[in-house]
PDB file of N, H, CA, C and O in Angstrom:
ATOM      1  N   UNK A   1     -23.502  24.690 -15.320  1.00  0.00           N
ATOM      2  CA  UNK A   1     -22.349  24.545 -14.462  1.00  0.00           C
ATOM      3  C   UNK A   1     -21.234  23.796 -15.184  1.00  0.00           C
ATOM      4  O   UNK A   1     -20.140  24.355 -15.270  1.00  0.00           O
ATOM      5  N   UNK A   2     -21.422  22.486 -15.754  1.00  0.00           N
ATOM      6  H   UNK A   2     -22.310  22.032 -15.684  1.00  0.00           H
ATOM      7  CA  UNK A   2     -19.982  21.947 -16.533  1.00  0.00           C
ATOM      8  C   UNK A   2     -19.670  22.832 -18.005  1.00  0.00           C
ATOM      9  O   UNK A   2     -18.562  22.629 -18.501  1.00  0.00           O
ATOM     10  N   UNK A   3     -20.492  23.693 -18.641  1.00  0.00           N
ATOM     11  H   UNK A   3     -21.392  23.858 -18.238  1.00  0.00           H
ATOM     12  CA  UNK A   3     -19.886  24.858 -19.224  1.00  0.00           C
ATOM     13  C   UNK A   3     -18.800  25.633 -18.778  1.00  0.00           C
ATOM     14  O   UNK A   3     -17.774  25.947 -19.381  1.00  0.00           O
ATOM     15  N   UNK A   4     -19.216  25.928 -17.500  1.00  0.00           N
ATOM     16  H   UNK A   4     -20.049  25.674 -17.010  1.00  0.00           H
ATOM     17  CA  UNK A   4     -18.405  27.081 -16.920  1.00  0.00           C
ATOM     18  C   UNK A   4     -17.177  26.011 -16.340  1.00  0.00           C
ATOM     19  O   UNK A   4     -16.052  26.315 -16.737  1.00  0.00           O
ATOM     20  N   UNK A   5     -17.222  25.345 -15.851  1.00  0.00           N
ATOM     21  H   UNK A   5     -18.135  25.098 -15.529  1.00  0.00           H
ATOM     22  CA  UNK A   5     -16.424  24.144 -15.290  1.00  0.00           C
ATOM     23  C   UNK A   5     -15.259  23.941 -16.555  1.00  0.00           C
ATOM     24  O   UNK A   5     -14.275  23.258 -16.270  1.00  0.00           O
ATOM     25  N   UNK A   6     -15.309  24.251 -17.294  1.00  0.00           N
ATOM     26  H   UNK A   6     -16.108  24.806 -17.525  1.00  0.00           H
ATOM     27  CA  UNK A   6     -14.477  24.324 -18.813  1.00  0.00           C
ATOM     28  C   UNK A   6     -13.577  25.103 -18.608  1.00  0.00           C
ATOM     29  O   UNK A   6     -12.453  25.046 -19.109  1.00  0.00           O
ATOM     30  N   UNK A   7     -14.009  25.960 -17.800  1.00  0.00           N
ATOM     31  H   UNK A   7     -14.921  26.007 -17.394  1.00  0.00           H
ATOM     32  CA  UNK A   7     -12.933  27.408 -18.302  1.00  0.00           C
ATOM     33  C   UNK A   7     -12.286  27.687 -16.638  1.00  0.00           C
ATOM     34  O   UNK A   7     -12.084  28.828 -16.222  1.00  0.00           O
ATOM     35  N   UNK A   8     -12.043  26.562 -15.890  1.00  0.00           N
ATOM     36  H   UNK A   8     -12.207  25.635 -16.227  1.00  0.00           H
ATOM     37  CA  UNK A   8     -11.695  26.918 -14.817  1.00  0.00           C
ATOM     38  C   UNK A   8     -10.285  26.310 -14.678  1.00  0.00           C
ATOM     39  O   UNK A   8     -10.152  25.146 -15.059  1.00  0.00           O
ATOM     40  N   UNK A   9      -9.368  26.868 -14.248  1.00  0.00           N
ATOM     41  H   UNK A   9      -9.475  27.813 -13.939  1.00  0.00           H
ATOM     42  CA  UNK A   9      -7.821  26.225 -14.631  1.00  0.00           C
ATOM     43  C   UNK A   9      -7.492  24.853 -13.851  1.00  0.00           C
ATOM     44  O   UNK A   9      -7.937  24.471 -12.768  1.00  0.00           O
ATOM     45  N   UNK A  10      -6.308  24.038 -14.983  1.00  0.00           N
ATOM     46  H   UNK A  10      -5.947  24.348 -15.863  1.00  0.00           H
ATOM     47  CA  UNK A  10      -6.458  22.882 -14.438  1.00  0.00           C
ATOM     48  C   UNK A  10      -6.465  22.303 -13.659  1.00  0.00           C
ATOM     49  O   UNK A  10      -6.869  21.141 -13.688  1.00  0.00           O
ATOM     50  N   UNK A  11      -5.857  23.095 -12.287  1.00  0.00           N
ATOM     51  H   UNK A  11      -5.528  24.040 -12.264  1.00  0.00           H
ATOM     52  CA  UNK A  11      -5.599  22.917 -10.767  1.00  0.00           C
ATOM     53  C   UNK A  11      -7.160  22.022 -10.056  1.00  0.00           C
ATOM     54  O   UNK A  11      -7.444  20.977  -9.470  1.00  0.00           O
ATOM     55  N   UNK A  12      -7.862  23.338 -10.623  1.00  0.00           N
ATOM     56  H   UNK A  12      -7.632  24.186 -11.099  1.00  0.00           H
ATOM     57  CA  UNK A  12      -9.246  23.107  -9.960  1.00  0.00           C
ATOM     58  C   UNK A  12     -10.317  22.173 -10.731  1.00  0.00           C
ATOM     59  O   UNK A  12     -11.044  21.494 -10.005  1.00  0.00           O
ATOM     60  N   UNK A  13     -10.491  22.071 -12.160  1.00  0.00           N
ATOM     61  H   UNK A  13      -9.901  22.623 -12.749  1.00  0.00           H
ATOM     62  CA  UNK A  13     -10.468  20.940 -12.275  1.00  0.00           C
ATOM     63  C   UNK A  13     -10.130  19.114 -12.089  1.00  0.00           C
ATOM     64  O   UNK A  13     -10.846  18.154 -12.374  1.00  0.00           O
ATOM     65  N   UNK A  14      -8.852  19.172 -11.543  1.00  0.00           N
ATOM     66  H   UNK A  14      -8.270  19.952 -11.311  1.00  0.00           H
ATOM     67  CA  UNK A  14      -8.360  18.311 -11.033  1.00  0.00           C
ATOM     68  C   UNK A  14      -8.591  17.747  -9.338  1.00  0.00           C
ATOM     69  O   UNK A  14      -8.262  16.759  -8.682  1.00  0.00           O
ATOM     70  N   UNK A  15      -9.207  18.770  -9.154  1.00  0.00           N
ATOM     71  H   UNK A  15      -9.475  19.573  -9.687  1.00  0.00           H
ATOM     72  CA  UNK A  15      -9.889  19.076  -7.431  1.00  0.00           C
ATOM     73  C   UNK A  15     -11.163  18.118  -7.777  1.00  0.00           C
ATOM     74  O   UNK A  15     -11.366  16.949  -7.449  1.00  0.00           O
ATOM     75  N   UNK A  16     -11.909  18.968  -8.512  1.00  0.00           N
ATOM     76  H   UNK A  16     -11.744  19.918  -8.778  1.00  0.00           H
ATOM     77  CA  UNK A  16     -13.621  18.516  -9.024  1.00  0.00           C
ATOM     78  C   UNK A  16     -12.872  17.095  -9.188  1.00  0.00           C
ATOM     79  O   UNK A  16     -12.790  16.526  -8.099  1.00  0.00           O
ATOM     80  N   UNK A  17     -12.460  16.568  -9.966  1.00  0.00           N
ATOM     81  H   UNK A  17     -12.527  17.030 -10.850  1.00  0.00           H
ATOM     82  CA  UNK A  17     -12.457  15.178 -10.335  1.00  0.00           C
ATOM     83  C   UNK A  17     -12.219  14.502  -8.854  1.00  0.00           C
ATOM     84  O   UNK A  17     -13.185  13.956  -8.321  1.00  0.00           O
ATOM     85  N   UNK A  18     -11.031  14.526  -8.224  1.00  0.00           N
ATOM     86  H   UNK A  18     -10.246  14.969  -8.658  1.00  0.00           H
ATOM     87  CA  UNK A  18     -10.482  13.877  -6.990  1.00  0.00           C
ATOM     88  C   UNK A  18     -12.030  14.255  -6.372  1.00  0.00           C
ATOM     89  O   UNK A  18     -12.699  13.221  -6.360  1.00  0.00           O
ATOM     90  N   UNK A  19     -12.835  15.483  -5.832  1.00  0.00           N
ATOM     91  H   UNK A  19     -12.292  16.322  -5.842  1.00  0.00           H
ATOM     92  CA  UNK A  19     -13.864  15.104  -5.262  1.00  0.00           C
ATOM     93  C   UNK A  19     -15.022  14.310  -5.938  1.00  0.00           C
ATOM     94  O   UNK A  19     -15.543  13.488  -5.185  1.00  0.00           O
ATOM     95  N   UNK A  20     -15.541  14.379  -7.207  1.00  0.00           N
ATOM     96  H   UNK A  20     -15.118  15.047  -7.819  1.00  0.00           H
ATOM     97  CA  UNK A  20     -16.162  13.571  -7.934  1.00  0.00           C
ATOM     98  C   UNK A  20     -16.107  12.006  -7.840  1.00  0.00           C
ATOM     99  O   UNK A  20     -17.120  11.309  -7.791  1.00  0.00           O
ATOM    100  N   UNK A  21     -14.447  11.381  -7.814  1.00  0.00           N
ATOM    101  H   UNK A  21     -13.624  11.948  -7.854  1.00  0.00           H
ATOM    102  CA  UNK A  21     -13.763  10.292  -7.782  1.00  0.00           C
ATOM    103  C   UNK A  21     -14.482   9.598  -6.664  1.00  0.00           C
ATOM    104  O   UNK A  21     -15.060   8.517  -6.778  1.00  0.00           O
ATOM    105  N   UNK A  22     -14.359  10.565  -5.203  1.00  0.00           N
ATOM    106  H   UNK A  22     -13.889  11.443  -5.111  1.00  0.00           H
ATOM    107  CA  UNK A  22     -14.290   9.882  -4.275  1.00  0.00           C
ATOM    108  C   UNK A  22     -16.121   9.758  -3.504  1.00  0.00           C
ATOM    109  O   UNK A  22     -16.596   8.999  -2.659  1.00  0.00           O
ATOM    110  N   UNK A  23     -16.713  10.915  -4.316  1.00  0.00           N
ATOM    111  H   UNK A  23     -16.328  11.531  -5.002  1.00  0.00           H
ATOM    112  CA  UNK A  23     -18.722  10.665  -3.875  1.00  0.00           C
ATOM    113  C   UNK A  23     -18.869   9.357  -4.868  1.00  0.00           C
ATOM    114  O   UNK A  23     -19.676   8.529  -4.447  1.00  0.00           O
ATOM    115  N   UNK A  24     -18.334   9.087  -5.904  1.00  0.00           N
ATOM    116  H   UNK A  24     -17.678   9.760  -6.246  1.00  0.00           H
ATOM    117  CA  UNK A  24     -18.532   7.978  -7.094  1.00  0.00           C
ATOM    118  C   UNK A  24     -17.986   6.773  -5.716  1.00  0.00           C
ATOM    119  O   UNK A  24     -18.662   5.949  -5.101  1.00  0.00           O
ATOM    120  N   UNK A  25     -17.006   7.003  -5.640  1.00  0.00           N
ATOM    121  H   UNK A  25     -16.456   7.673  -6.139  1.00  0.00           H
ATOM    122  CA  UNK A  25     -16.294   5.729  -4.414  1.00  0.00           C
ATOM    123  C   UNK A  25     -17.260   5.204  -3.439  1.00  0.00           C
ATOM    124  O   UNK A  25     -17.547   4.041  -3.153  1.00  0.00           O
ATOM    125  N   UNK A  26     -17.677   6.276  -3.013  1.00  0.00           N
ATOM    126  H   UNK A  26     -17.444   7.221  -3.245  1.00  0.00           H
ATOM    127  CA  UNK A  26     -18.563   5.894  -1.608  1.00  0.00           C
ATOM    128  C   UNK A  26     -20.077   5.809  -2.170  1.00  0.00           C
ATOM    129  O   UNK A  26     -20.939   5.608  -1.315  1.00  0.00           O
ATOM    130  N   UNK A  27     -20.445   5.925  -3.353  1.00  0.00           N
ATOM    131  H   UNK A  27     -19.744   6.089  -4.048  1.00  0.00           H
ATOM    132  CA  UNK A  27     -22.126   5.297  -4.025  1.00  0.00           C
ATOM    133  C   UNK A  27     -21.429   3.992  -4.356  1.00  0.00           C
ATOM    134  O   UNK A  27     -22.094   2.966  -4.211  1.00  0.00           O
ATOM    135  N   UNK A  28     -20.263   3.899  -4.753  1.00  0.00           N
ATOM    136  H   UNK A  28     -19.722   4.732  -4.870  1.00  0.00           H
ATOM    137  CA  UNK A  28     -20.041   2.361  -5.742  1.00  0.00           C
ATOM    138  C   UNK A  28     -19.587   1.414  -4.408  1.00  0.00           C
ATOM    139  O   UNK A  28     -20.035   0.272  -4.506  1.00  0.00           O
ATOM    140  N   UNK A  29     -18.925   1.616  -3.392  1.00  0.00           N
ATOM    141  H   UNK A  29     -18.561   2.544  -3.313  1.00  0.00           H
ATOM    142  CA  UNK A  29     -18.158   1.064  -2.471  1.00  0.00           C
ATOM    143  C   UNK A  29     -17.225   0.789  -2.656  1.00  0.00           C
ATOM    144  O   UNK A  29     -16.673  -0.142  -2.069  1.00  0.00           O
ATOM    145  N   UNK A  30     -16.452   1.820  -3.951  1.00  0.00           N
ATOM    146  H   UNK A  30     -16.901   2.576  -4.428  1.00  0.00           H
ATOM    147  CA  UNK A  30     -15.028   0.804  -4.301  1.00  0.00           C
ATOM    148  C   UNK A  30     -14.148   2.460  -4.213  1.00  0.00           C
ATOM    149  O   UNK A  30     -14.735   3.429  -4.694  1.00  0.00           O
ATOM    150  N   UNK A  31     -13.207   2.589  -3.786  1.00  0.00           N
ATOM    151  H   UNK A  31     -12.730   1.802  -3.396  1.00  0.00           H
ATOM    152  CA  UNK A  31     -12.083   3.563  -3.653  1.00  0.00           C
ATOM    153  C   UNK A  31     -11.117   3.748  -4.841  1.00  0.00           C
ATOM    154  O   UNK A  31     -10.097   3.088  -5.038  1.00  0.00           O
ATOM    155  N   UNK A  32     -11.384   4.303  -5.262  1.00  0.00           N
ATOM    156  H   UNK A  32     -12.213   4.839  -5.102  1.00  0.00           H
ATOM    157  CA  UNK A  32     -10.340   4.410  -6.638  1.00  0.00           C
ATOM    158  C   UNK A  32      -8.944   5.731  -5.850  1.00  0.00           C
ATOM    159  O   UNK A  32      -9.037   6.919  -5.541  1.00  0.00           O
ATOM    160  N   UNK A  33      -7.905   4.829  -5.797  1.00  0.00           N
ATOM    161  H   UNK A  33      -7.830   3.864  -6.048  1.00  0.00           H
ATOM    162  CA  UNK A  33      -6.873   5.988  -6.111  1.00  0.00           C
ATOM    163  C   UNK A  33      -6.313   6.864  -6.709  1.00  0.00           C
ATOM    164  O   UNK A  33      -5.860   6.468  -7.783  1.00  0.00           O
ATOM    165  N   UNK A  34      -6.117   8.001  -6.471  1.00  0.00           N
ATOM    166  H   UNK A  34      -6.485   8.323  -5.599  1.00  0.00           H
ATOM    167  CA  UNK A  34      -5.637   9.419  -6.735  1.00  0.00           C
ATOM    168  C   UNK A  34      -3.896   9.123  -7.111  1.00  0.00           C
ATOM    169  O   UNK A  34      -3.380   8.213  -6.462  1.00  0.00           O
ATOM    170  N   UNK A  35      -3.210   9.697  -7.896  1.00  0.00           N
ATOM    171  H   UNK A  35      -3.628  10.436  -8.423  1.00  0.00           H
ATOM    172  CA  UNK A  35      -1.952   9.255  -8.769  1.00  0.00           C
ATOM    173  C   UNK A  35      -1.208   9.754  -7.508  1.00  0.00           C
ATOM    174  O   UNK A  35      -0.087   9.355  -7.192  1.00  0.00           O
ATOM    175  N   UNK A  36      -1.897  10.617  -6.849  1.00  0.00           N
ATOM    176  H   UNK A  36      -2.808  10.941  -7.106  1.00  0.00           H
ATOM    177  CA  UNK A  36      -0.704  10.622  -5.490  1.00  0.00           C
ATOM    178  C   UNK A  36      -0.554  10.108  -4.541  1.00  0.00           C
ATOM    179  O   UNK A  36       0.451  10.137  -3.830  1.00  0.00           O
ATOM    180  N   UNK A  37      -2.080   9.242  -4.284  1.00  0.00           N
ATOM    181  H   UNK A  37      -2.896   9.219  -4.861  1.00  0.00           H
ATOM    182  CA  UNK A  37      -2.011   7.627  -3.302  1.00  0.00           C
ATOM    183  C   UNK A  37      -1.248   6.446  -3.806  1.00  0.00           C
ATOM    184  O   UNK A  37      -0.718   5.721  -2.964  1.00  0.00           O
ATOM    185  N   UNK A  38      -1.131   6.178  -5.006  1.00  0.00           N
ATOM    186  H   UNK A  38      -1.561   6.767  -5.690  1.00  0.00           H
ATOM    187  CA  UNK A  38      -1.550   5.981  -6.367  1.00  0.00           C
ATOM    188  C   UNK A  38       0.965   4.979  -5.856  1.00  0.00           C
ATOM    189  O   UNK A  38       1.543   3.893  -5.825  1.00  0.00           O
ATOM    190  N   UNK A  39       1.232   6.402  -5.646  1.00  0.00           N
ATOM    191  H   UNK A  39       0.762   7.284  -5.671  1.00  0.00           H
ATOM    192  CA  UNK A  39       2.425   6.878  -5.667  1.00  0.00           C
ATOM    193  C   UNK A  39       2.927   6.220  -4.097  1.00  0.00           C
ATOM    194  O   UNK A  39       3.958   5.598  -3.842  1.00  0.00           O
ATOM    195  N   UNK A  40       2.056   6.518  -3.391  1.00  0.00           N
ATOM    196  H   UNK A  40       1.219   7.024  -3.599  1.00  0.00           H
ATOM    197  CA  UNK A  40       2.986   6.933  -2.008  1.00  0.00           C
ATOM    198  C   UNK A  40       2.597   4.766  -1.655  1.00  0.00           C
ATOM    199  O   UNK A  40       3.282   3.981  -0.998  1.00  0.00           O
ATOM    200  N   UNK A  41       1.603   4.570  -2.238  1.00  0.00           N
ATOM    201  H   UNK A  41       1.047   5.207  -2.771  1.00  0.00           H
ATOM    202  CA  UNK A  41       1.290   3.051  -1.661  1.00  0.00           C
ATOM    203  C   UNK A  41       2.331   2.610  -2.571  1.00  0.00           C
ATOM    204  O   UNK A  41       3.227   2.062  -1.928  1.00  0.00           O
ATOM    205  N   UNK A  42       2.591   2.640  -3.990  1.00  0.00           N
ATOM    206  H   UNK A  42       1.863   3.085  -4.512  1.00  0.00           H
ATOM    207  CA  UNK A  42       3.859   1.761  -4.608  1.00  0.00           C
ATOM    208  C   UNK A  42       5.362   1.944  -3.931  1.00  0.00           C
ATOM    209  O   UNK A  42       6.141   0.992  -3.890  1.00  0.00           O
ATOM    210  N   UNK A  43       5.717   3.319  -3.378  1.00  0.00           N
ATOM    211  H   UNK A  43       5.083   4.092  -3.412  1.00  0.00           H
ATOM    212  CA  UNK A  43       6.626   3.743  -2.507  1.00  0.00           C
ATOM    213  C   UNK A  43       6.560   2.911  -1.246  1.00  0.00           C
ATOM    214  O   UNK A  43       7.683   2.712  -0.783  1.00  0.00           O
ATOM    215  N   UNK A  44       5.641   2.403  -0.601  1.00  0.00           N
ATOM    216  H   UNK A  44       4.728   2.565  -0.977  1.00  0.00           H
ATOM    217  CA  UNK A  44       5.173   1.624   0.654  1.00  0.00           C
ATOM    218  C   UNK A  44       5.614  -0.033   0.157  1.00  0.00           C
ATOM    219  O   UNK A  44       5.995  -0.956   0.877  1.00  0.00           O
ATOM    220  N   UNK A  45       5.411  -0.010  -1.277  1.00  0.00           N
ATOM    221  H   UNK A  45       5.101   0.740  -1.862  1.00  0.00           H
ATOM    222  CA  UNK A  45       5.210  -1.944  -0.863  1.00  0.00           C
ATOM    223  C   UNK A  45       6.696  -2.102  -1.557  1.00  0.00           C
ATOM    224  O   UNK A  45       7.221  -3.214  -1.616  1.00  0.00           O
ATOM    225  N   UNK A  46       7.297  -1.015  -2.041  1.00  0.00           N
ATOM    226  H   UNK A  46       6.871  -0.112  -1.993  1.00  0.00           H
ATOM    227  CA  UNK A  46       9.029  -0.724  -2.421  1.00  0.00           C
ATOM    228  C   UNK A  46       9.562  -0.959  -1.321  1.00  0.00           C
ATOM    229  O   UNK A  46      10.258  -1.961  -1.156  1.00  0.00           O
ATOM    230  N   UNK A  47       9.380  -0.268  -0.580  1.00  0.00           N
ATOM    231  H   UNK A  47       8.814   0.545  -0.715  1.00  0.00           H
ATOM    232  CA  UNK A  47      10.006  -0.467   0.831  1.00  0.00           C
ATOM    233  C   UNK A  47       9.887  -2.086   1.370  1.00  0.00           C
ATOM    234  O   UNK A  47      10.868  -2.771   1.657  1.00  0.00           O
ATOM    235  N   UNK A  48       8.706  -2.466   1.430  1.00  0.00           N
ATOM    236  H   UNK A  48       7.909  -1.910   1.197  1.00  0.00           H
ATOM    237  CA  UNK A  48       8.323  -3.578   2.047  1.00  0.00           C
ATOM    238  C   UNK A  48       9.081  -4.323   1.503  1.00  0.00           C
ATOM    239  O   UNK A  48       9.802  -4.870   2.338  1.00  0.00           O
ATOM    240  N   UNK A  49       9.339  -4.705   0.232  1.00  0.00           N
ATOM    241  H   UNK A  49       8.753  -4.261  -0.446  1.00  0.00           H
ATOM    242  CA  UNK A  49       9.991  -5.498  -0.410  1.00  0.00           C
ATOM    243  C   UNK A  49      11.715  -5.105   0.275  1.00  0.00           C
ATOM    244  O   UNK A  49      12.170  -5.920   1.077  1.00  0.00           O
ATOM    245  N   UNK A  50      12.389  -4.130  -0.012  1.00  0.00           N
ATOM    246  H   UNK A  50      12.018  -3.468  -0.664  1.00  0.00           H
ATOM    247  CA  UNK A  50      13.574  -3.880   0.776  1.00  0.00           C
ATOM    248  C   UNK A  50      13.707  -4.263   2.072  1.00  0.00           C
ATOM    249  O   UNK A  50      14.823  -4.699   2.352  1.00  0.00           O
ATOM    250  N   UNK A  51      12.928  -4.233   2.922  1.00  0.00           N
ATOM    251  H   UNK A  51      12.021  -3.879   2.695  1.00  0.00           H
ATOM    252  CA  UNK A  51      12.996  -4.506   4.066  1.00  0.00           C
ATOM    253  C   UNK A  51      13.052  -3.604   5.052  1.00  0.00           C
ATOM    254  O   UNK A  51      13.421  -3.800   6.210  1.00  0.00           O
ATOM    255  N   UNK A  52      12.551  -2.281   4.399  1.00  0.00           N
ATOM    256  H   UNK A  52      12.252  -2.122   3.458  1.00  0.00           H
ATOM    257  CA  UNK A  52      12.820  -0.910   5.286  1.00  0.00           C
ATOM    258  C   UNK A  52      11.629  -0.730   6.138  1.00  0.00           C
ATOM    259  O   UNK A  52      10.539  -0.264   5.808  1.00  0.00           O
ATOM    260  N   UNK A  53      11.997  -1.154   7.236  1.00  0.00           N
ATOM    261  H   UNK A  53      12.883  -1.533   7.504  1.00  0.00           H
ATOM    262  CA  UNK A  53      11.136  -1.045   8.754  1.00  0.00           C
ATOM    263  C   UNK A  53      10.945   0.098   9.555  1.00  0.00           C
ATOM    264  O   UNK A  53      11.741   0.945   9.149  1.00  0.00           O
ATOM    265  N   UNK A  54      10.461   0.418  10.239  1.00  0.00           N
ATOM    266  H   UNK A  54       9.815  -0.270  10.569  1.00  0.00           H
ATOM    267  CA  UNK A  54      10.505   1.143  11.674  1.00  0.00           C
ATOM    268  C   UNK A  54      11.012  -0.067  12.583  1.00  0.00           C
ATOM    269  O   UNK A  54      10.830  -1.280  12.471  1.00  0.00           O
ATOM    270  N   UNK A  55      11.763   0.747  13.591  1.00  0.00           N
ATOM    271  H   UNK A  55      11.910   1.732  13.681  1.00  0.00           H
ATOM    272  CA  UNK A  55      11.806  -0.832  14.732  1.00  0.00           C
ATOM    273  C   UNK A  55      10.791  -0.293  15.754  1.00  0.00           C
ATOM    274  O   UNK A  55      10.372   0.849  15.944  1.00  0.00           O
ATOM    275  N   UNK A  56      10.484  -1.659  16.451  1.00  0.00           N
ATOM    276  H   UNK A  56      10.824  -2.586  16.296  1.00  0.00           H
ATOM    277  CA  UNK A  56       9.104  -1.345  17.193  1.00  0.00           C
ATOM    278  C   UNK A  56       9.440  -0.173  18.502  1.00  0.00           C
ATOM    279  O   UNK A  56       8.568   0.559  18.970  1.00  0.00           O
ATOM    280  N   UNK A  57      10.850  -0.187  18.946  1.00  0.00           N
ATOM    281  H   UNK A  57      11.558  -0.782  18.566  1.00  0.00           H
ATOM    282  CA  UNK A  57      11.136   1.106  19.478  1.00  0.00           C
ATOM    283  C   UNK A  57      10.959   2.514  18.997  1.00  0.00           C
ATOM    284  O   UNK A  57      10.931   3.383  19.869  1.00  0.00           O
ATOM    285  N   UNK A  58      10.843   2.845  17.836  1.00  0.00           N
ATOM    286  H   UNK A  58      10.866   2.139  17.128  1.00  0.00           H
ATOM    287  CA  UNK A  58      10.888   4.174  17.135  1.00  0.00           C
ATOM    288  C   UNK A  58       9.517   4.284  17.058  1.00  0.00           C
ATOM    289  O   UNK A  58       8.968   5.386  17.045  1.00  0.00           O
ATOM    290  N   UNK A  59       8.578   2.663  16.978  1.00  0.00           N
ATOM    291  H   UNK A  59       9.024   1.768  16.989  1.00  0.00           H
ATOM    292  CA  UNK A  59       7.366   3.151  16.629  1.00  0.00           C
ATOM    293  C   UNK A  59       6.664   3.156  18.568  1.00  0.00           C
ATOM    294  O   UNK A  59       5.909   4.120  18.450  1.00  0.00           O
ATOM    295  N   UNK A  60       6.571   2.902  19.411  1.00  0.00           N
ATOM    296  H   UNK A  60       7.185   2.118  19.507  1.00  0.00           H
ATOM    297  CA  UNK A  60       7.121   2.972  20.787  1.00  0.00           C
ATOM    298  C   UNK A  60       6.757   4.485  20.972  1.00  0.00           C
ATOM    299  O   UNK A  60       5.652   4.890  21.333  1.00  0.00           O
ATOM    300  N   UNK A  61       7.823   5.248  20.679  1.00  0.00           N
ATOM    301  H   UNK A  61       8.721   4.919  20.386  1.00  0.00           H
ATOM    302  CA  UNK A  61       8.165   6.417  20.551  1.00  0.00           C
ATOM    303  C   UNK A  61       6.777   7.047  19.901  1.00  0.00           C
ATOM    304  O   UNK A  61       6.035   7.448  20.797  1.00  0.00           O
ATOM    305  N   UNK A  62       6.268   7.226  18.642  1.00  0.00           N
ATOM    306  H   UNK A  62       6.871   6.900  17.914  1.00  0.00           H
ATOM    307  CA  UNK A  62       5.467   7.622  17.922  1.00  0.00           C
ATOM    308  C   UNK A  62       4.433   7.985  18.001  1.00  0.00           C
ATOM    309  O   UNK A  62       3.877   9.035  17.677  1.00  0.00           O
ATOM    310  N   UNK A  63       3.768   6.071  18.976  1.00  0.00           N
ATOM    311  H   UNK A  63       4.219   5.218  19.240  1.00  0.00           H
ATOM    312  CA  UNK A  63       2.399   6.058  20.009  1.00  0.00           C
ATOM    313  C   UNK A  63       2.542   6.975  21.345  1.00  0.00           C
ATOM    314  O   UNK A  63       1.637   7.623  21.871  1.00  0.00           O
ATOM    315  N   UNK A  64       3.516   6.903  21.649  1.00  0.00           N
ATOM    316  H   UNK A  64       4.251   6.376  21.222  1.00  0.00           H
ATOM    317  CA  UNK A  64       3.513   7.570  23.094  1.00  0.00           C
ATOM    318  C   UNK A  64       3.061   9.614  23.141  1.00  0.00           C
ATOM    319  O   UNK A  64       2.492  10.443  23.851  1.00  0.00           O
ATOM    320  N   UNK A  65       3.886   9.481  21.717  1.00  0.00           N
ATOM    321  H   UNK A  65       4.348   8.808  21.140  1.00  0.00           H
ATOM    322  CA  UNK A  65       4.171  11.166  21.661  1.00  0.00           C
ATOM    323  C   UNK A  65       2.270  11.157  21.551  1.00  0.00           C
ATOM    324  O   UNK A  65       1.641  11.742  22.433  1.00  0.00           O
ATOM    325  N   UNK A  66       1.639  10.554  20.576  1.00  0.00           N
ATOM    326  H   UNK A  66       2.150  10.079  19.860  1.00  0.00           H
ATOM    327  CA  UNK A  66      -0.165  11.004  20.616  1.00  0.00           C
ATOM    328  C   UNK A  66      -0.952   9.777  21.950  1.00  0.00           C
ATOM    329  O   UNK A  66      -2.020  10.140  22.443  1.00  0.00           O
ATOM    330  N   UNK A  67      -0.606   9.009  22.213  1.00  0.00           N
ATOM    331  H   UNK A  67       0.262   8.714  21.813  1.00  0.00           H
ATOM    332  CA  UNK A  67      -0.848   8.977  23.900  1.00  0.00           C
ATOM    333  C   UNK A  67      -1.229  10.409  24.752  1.00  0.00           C
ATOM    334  O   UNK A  67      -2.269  10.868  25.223  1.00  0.00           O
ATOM    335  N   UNK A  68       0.398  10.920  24.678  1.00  0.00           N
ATOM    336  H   UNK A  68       1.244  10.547  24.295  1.00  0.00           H
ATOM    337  CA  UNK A  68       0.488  12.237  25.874  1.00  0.00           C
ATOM    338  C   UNK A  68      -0.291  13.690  25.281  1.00  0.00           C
ATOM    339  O   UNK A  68      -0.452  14.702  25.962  1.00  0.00           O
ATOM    340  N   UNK A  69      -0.640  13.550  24.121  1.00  0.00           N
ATOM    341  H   UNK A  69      -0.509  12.728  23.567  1.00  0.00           H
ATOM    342  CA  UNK A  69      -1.281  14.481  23.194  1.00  0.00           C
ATOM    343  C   UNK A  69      -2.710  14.732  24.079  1.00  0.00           C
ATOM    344  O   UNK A  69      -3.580  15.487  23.646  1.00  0.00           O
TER     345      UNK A  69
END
């Protein structure tokens, strides 16, 4: 199988790893991030640092819409 796993294009290789990554995560107990979590959490604590909020009205709004769900 990792013979053939050689010749499979890089898309899907990159799949195998992210699932590999994350059965390794949950035997080790430790979560390793993916370059696109990786991304969106440094984008998150960017913000934080700016000061870019939701106000608790918009988030208000947010809960309610999956409330009525």
């Amino acid at each position: 199988m990792l013979e053939r796993i050689a010749s499979w294009p890089e898309e899907d290789r990159e799949e195998l790893a992210d699932i590999a990554a994350a059965i390794e995560a949950r035997r080790a107990g430790v979560y390793v991030l993916n370059e696109e979590e990786l991304t969106a959490v440094k984008e998150g604590l960017r913000d934080v640092e700016l000061g870019n909020f939701v106000s608790e009205d918009e988030m208000e709004k947010v809960w309610a819409r999956f409330r009525s769900s």
